[in-house]
C-alpha positions in Angstrom: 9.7 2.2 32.2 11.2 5.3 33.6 13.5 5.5 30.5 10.3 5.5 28.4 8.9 8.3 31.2 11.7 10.9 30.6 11.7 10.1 27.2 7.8 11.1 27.0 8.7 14.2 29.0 10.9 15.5 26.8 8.4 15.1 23.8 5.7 17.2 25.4 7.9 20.0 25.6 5.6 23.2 26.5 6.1 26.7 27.3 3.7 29.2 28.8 2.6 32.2 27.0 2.3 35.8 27.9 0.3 38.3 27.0 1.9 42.0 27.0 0.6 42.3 30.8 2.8 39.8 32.2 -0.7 37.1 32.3 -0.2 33.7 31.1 -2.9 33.3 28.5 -2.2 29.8 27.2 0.5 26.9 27.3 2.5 26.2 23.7 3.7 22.8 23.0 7.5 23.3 21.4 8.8 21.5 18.6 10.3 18.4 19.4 12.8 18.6 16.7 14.0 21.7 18.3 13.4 21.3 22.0 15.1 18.1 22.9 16.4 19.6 25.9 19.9 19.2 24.9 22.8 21.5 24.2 26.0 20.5 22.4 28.6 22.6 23.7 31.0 21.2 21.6 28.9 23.0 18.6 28.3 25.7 20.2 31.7 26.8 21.1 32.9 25.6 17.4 29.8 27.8 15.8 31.2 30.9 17.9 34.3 30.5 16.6 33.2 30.7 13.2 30.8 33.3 13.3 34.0 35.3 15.5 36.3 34.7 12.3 33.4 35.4 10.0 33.4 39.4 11.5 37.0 39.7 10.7 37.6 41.7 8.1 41.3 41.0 7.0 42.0 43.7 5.9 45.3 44.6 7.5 48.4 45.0 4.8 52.4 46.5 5.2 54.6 47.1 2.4 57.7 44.9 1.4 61.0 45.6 0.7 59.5 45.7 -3.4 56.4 47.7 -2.6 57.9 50.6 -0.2 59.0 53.7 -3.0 62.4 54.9 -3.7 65.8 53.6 -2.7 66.6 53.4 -6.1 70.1 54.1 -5.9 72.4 52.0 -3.6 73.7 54.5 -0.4 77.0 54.6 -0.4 79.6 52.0 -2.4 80.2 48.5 -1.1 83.7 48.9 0.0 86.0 51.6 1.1 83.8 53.7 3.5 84.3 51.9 6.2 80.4 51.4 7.2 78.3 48.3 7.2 77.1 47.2 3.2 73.9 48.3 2.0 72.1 47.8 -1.1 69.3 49.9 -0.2 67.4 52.5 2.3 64.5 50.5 1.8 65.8 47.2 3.5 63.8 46.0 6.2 66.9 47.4 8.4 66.3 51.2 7.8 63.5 53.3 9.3 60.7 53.7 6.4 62.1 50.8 4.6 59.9 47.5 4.2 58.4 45.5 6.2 59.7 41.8 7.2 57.0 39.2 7.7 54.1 41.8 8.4 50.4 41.2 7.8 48.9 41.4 4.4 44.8 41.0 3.5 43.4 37.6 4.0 40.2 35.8 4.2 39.1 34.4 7.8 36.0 32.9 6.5 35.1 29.8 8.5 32.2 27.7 6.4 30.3 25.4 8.8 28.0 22.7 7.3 24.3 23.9 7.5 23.2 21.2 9.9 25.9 22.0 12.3 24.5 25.4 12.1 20.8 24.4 12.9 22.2 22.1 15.7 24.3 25.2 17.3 21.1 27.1 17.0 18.9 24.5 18.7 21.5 24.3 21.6 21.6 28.1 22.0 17.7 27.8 22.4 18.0 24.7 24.2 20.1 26.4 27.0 17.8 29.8 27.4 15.4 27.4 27.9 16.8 25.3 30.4 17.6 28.1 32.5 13.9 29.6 32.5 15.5 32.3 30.7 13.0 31.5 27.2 9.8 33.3 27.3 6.7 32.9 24.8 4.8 35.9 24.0 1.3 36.4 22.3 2.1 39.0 20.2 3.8 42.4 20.8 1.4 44.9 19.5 2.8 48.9 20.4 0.3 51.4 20.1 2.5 54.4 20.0 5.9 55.0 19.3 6.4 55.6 22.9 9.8 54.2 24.7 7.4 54.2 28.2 5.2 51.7 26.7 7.7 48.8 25.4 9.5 49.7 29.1 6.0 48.5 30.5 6.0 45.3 28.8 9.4 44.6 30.1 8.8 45.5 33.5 5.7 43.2 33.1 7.5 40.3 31.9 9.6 40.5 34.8 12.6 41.3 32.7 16.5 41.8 34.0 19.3 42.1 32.0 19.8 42.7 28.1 16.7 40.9 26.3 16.3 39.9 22.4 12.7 39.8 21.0 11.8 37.4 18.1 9.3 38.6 16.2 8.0 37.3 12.8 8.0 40.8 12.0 9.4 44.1 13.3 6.9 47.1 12.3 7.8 51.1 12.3 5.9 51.6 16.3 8.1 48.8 17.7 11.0 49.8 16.4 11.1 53.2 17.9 9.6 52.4 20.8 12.7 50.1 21.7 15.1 51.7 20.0 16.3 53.9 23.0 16.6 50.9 25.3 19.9 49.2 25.4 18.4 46.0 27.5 16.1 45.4 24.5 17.3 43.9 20.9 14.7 43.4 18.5 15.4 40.6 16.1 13.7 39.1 12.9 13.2 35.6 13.4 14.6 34.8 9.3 17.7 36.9 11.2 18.3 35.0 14.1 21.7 33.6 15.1 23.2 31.9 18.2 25.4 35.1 18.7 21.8 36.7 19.4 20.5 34.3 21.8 24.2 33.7 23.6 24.8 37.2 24.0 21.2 37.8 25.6 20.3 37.2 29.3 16.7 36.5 28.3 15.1 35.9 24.9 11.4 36.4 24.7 9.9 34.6 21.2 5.8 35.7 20.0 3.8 32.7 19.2 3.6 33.6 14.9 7.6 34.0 15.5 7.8 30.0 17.0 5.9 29.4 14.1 8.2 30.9 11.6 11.3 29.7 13.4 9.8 25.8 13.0 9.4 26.6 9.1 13.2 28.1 9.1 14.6 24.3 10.4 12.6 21.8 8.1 13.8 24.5 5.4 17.4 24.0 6.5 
């Protein structure tokens, strides 16, 4: 029976909502599919590893011994001068000759299946969650372009740290109003990774933004 308790629990899921005043306005019942409660670390640190070798560029490159220019003509003759045999001044032995070894442009791309990627999403969300570091929001509505006013809603949130908002969409009066704030990351919900969420103290998600995020995993 208390098995079949916990198990219930974790079904009925909820999170309060917010209004932009920092008043709880309603209670929103999370997606079971999404909020199981747990996190696989194991993903997670697997996912970051990918999306790390998926910044890389790979672009760095050195010359060989073939690819460095002239040295054409062999330095001195093989015998007789009474100095060690070379065949050119581009050997990996003389300064501005080629390089032995050295990096050349590769491709660090790390492919993860698509359900790992949902799962390591899940867990990232899982985690802010657990913490009390998830917050739902009504909608964020700004008025005015005006830095004071998104500061407000932080400060009424009771809001520390650096803080990612999911929105369903980001219009021209949000954008600049948060744009000068370095605590606050404004982020499409279609755009959202666990790199996001795991680099963020607190993520704050709007009610249409839950909504879109459920559509985004039955899409896969």
């Amino acid at each position: 029976m208390v098995k079949k308790k916990k198990k219930e629990e974790k079904l009925k899921a909820s999170l309060p909502i917010y209004d932009m005043k920092g008043k709880e306005v309603e209670t929103l019942d999370l997606d079971k599919d999404i909020f199981d409660g747990r996190v696989n670390k194991a993903v997670l640190y697997q996912a970051v590893i990918a999306y790390n070798a998926n910044q890389r560029g790979g672009r760095a490159s050195t010359k060989t011994i073939s690819e460095v220019s002239g040295g054409g003509r062999k330095p001195w003759p093989q015998k007789g001068t009474g100095r060690a045999r070379h065949a050119s001044i581009r050997s990996p032995l003389w300064p501005g000759g080629g390089i032995m070894h050295g990096p050349h442009p590769r491709d660090f791309h790390y492919h993860m299946p698509k359900k790992i990627s949902r799962l390591a999403l899940a867990s990232s969300l899982n985690a802010k969650w657990q913490d009390n570091n998830l917050k739902g929001l009504d909608s964020l509505v700004v008025a005015e372009p005006k830095t004071r006013l998104f500061k407000a809603l932080i400060k009424a949130l009771k809001l520390t740290g650096k803080t990612t908002f999911v929105l369903d969409a980001i219009d021209k009066n949000t954008r600049l109003a948060a744009r000068n704030l370095e605590e606050a990351v404004l982020k499409n919900v279609k755009d959202i990774n666990l790199m996001d969420i795991l680099n963020s103290k607190n993520v704050v998600i709007t009610k249409a933004a839950f909504a879109g995020l459920t559509e985004r995993f039955k899409r896969g």
